[in-house]
C-alpha positions in Angstrom: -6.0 21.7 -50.7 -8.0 23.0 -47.6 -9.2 19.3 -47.0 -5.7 17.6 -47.7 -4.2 20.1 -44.7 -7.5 19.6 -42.4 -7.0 15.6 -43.2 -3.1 16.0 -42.8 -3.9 17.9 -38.7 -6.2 15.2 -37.6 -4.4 12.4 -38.7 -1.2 14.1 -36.8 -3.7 14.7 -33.6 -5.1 11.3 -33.7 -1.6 9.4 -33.7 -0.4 12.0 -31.1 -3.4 11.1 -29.1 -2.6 7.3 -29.3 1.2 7.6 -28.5 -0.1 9.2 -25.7 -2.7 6.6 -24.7 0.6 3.8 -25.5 2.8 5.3 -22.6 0.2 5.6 -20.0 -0.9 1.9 -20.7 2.6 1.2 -20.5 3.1 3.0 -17.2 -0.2 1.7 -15.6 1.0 -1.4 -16.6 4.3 -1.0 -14.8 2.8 -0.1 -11.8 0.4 -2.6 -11.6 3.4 -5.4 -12.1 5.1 -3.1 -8.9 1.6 -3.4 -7.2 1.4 -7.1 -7.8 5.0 -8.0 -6.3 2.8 -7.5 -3.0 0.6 -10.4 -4.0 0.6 -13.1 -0.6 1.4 -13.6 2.4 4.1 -10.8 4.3 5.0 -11.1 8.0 6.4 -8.5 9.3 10.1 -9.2 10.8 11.1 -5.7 12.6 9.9 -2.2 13.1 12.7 0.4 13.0 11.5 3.9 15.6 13.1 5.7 18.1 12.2 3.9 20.6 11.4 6.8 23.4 8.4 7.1 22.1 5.1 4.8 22.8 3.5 4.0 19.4 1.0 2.5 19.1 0.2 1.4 15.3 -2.8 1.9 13.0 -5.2 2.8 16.6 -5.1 -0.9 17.7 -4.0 0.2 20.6 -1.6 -2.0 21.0 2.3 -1.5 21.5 4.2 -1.2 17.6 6.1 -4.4 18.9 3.0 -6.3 18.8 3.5 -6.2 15.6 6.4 -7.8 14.8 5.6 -11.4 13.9 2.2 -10.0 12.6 0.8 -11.7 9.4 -0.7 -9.8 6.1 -2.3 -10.7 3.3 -2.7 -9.0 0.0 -4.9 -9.7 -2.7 -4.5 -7.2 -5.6 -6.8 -8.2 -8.3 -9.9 -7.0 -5.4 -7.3 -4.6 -3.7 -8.2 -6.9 -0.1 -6.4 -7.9 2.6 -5.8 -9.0 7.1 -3.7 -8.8 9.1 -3.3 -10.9 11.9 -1.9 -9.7 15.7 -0.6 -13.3 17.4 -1.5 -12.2 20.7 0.6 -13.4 23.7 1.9 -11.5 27.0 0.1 -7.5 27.0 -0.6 -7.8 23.1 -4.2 -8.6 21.8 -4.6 -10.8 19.1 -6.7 -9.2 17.0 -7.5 -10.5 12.7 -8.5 -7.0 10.9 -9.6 -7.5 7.3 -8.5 -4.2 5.2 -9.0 -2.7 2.0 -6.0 -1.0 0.6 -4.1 0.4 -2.6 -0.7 1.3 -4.0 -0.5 4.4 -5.7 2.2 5.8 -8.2 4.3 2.6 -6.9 5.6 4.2 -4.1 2.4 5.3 -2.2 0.3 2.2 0.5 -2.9 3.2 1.7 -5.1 1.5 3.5 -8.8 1.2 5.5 -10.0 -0.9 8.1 -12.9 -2.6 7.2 -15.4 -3.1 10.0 -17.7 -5.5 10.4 -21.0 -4.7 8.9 -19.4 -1.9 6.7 -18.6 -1.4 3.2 -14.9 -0.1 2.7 -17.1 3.2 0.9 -18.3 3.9 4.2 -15.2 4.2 5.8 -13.7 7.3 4.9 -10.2 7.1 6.8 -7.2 5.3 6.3 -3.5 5.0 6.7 -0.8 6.3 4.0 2.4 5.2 4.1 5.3 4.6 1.9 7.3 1.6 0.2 10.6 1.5 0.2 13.2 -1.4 -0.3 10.8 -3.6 -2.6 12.5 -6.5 -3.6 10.0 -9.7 -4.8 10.5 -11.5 -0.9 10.9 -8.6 1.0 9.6 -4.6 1.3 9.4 -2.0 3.9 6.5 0.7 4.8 7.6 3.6 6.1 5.2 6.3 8.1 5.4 9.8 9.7 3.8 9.8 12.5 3.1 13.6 13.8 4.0 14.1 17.6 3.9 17.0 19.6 5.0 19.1 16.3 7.5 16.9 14.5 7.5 14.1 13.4 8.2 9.9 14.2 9.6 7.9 11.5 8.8 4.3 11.5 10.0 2.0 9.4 8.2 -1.9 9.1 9.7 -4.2 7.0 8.1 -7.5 5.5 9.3 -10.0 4.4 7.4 -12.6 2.4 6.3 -15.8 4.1 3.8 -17.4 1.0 2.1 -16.7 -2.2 -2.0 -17.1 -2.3 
């Protein structure tokens, strides 16, 4: 009788466990379908701020309206990417190769990746995160602290190709 309940508990524990194991594949794999909506090539079309303040994006420094018109690619299945400043009037161009990720579907981050450095290496990033995603079109949204509070600002993609 002793073994029947001992055989009855782990059987209940073991198909517990693997209900379990069903709904987090099941999430991961919803997120990953989320993450891969970001799969190409995004330009970004406007960049919502108050404008009285100077920002100046991701430490390029170069003005945040440089990078309207910018190009980005994402490549998921190595978590890669670049984008690409056009250049023209006061704004550089500039093509920075990245290494970035999309946490709990809502949640971008991202590293510069330097030349002659591995993405390890570099231990600082960017977070920002997605709102609006649609399959041609999403928006970042960051808080940037400033003198104790904080700047909103809002850059929204839109697809322009799929690699």
């Amino acid at each position: 009788m002793k073994k029947l309940l001992l055989a009855g508990i782990i059987g209940t524990s073991l198909f517990a466990a693997s209900c379990s194991s069903v709904k987090k594949a099941g999430d991961a794999q919803s997120q990953r379908s989320e993450f891969l909506k970001m799969k190409g090539d995004w330009q970004i079309v406007s960049i919502d701020y108050d404008k009285s303040y100077k920002i100046k994006p991701f430490d390029e420094g170069a003005d945040a309206q440089c990078f309207v018109g910018s190009h980005w690619r994402f490549i998921p299945n190595n978590y890669t990417g670049a984008y690409t400043l056009n250049g023209g009037g006061s704004c550089p161009a500039i093509t920075q190769p990245i290494k970035f990720e999309v946490k709990d579907g809502n949640t971008f981050t991202f590293k510069k990746i330097m030349d002659g450095t591995k993405a390890k290496q570099n231990t600082s990033g960017y977070t920002l995160d997605v709102t609006n995603q649609a399959m041609d079109q999403f928006s970042l949204e960051q808080n940037v602290p400033f003198e104790g509070s904080t700047v909103r600002v809002v850059y929204n993609f839109e697809r322009t190709g799929m690699k």
